[in-house]
Phi, psi and omega in degrees: 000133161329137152281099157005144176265351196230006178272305192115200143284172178245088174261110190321115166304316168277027175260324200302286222297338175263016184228348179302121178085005154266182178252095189299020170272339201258315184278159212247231196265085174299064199285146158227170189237015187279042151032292215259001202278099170313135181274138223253159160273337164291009184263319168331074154136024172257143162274108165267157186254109139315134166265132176254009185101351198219317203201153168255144194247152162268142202213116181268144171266130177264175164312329187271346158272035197275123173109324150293172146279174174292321196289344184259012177222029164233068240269138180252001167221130157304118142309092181253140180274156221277163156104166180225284170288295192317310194300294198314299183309284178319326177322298213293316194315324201276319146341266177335328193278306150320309162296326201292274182308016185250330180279321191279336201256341179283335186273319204300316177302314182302297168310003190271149188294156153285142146237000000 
């Protein structure tokens, strides 16, 4: 659900206190566990450590996240790719296959006349 237009955004007040009056050149990596807090335009070039339940992800904030959350730039589940035994094998055939073409272009380069 939209957050009310006349509430404002919701930015964690001890997220603000630890960055207030510093320089993000000077300051290093800010973990927090604050998700849901939207970024501020005073956030703009500092690096946060996000918690993601498992690990804090790094995160620089530019101009263009202004207006998110912290939480849309720490993804909480791994991808693993899909398929299993049957994938992993063609994956490699397809490897294999590539070198195998890669090996055939090199003497062809090598036979071409010089001028």
């Amino acid at each position: 659900m939209a957050r009310s237009l006349t509430k404002g955004p919701f930015v964690e007040p001890k997220l603000l206190k630890k960055i207030e009056g510093k320089k993000p050149q000077t300051t290093g990596v800010i973990n927090t566990w604050y998700r849901r807090s939207q970024i501020s335009p005073e956030m703009v070039g500092f690096k946060f450590g996000v918690h993601n339940g498992k690990t804090h992800i790094e995160v620089l904030v530019t101009e263009d996240m202004v207006g998110h959350r912290l939480g849309e730039f720490s993804p909480t589940k791994k991808f693993v790719r899909h398929g299993g035994k049957m994938q992993k094998e063609l994956e490699i055939k397809k490897k294999e296959s590539e070198i195998a073409a890669a090996k055939a272009a090199k003497p062809e380069a090598a036979a071409a006349p010089k001028k």
